[in-house]
C-alpha positions as MATLAB code, in Angstrom:
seq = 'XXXXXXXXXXXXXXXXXXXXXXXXXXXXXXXXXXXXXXXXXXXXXXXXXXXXXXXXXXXXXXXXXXXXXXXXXXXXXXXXXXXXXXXXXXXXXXXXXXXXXXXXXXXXXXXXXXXXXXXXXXXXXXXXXXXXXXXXXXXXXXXXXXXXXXXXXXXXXXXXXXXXXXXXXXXXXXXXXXXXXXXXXXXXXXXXXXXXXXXXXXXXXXX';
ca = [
       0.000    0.000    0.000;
       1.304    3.707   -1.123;
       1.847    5.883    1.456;
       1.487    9.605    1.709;
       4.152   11.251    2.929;
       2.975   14.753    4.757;
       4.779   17.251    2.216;
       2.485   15.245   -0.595;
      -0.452   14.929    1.184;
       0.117   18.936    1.305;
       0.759   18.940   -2.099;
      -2.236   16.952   -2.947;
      -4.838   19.354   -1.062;
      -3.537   22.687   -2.614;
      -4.162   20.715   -5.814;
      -7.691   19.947   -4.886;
      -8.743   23.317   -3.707;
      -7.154   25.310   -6.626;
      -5.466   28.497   -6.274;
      -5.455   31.210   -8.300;
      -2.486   33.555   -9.525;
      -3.214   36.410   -6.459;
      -2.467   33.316   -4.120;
      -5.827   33.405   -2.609;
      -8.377   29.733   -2.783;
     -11.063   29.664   -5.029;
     -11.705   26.363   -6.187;
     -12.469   25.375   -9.996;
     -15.730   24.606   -9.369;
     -17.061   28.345   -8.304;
     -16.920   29.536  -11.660;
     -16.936   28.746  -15.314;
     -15.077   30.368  -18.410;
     -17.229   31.455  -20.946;
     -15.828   30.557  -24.285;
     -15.763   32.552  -26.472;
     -14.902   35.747  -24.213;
     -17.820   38.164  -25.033;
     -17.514   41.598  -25.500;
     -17.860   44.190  -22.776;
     -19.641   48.083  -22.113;
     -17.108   49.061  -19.201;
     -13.987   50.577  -21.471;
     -10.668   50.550  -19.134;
     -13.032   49.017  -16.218;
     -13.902   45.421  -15.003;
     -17.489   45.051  -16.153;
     -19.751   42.484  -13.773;
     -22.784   41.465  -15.387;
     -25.597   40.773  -12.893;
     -28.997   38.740  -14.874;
     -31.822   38.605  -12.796;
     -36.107   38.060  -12.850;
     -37.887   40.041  -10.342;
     -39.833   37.149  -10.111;
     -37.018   34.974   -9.341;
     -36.677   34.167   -5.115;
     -33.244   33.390   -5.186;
     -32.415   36.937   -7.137;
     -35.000   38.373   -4.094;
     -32.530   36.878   -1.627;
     -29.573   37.411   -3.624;
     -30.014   41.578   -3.558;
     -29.042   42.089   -0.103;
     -26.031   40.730   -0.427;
     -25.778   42.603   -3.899;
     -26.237   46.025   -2.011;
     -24.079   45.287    0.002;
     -21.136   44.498   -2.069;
     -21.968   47.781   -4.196;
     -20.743   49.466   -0.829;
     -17.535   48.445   -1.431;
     -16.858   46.685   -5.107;
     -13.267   47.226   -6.431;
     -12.905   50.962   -8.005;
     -11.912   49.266  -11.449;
     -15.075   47.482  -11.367;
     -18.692   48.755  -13.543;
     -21.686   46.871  -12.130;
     -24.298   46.221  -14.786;
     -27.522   44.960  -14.161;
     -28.769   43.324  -17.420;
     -32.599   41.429  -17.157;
     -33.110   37.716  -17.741;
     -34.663   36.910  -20.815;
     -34.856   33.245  -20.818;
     -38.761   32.915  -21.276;
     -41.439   34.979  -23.346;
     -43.774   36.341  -19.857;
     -40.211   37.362  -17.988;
     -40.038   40.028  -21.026;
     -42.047   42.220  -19.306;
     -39.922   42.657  -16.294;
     -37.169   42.993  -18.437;
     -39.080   46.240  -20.115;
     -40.236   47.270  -16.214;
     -36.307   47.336  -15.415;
     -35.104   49.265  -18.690;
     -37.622   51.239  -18.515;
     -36.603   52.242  -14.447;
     -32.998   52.591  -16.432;
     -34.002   54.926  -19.180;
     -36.036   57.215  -16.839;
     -32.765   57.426  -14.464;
     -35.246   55.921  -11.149;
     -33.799   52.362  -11.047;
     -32.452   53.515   -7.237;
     -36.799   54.364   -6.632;
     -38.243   51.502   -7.997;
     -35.855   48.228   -8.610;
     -36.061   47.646   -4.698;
     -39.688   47.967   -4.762;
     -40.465   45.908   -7.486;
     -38.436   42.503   -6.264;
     -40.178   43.718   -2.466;
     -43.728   44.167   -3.772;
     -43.750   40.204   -5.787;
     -42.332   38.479   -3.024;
     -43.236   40.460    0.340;
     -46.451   41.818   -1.035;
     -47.573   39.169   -3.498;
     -48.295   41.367   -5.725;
     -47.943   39.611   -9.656;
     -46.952   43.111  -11.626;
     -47.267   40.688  -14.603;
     -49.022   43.601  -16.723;
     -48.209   46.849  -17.937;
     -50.867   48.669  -15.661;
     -50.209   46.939  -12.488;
     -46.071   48.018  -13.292;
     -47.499   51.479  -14.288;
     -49.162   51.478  -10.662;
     -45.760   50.792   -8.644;
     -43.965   53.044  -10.710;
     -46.534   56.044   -9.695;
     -46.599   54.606   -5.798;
     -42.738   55.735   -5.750;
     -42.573   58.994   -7.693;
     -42.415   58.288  -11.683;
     -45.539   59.994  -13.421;
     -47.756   58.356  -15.829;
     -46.872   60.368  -18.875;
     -43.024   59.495  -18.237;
     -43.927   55.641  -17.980;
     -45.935   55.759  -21.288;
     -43.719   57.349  -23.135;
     -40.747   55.128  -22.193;
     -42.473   51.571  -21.400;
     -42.572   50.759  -25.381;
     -39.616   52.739  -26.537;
     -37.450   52.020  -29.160;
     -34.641   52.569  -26.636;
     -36.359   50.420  -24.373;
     -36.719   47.835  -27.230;
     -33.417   47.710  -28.249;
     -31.896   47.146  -24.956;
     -34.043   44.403  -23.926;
     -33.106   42.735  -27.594;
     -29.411   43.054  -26.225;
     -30.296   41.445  -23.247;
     -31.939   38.388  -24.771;
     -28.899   38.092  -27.127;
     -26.254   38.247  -24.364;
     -27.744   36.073  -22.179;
     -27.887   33.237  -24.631;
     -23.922   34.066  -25.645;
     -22.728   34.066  -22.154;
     -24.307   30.632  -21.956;
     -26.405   31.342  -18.801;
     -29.197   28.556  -18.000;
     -30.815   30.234  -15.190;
     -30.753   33.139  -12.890;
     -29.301   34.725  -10.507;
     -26.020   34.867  -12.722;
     -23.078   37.035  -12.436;
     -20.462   37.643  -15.722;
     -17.457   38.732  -14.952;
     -15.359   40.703  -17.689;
     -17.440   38.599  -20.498;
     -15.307   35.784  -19.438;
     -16.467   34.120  -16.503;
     -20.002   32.577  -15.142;
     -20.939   32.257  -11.695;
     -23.470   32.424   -9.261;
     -24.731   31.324   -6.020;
     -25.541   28.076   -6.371;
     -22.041   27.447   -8.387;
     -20.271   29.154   -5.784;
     -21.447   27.724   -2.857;
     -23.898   30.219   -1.613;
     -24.871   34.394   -1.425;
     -22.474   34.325    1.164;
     -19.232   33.271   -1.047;
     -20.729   34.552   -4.799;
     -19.129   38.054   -4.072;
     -15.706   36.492   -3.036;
     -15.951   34.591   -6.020;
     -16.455   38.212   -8.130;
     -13.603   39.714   -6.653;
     -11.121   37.247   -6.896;
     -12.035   36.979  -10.609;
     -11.807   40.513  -10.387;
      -8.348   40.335   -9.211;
      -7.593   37.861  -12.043;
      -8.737   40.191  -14.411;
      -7.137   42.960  -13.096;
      -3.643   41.783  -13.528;
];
């Protein structure tokens, strides 16, 4: 029978655990490289891609820990929210959210919306009942109208449906780091580690 000697057996678990080039452990498994790299909207910055459904509980739970992080992300980091738009009724979310963006009130309404499907059970699956929150927290009617089926809203929820399906994402939450890397909670190991996960890959990219 082989036996392990202890500088081996040492060997053998900084194998297993992975580490990557700032010395720090992140394991293989916590992420996957998106091939090919896809391109990016952040210039000279890191750009981390966050797809979400405001329907989705695990993106509900998820945005604490998302707030949280924007408190204190890397300064060569630009956080981009981008909608899931992985099935035909999540589109109008998708149009609730650019719309928020467009009008320059995601920080008055993108809180409210995930709060008021999953605290409130309300369904917002219709452009009134969206038209409603939007009005509860300061947007006017005429603004929503005139932005809810724009062309810029339109185009940007096209994008959104075509990068999701080239960064290869199969659900939500997701986080894209850089175009070149795919993780999330559940591939990471939990809300608590997904951010750790961003900024090491962060760090990677940074180099």
């Amino acid at each position: 029978m082989k036996k392990f000697t202890p500088l081996f057996a040492t060997f053998a678990m900084v194998v297993a655990l992975g580490f990557t080039s700032t010395g720090n452990v992140m394991a293989a498994k916590d992420y996957e490289t998106i091939n090919p790299p896809q391109p990016t909207t952040s210039g000279d910055k890191i750009e981390v891609v966050e797809l979400f459904w405001y329907g989705c509980p695990h993106c509900f739970t998820l945005e604490p820990y998302v707030e949280r992080w924007l408190k204190r992300k890397p300064e060569n980091v630009k956080f981009v929210r981008m909608p899931g738009m992985f099935r035909p009724s999540w589109e109008i979310h998708g149009r609730a959210y650019y719309t928020a963006e467009v009008l320059g009130v995601v920080d008055k309404v993108h809180k409210p919306m995930f709060e008021a499907i999953h605290e409130q059970k309300r369904s917002l699956s219709d452009e009134a009942s969206i038209m409603a929150l939007f009005k509860e927290n300061g947007v006017s009617e005429k603004d929503f109208k005139r932005v809810f089926r724009s062309f810029a809203v339109e185009t940007k929820l096209r994008r959104a449906k075509d990068m999701g399906q080239r960064y290869g994402v199969r659900g939500v939450p997701a986080l894209i780091v850089n175009g070149k890397y795919r993780t999330g909670a559940t591939k990471s190991g939990g809300n608590a580690k997904v951010f750790k996960v961003v900024n090491e890959l962060v760090k990677m990219e940074s180099k």
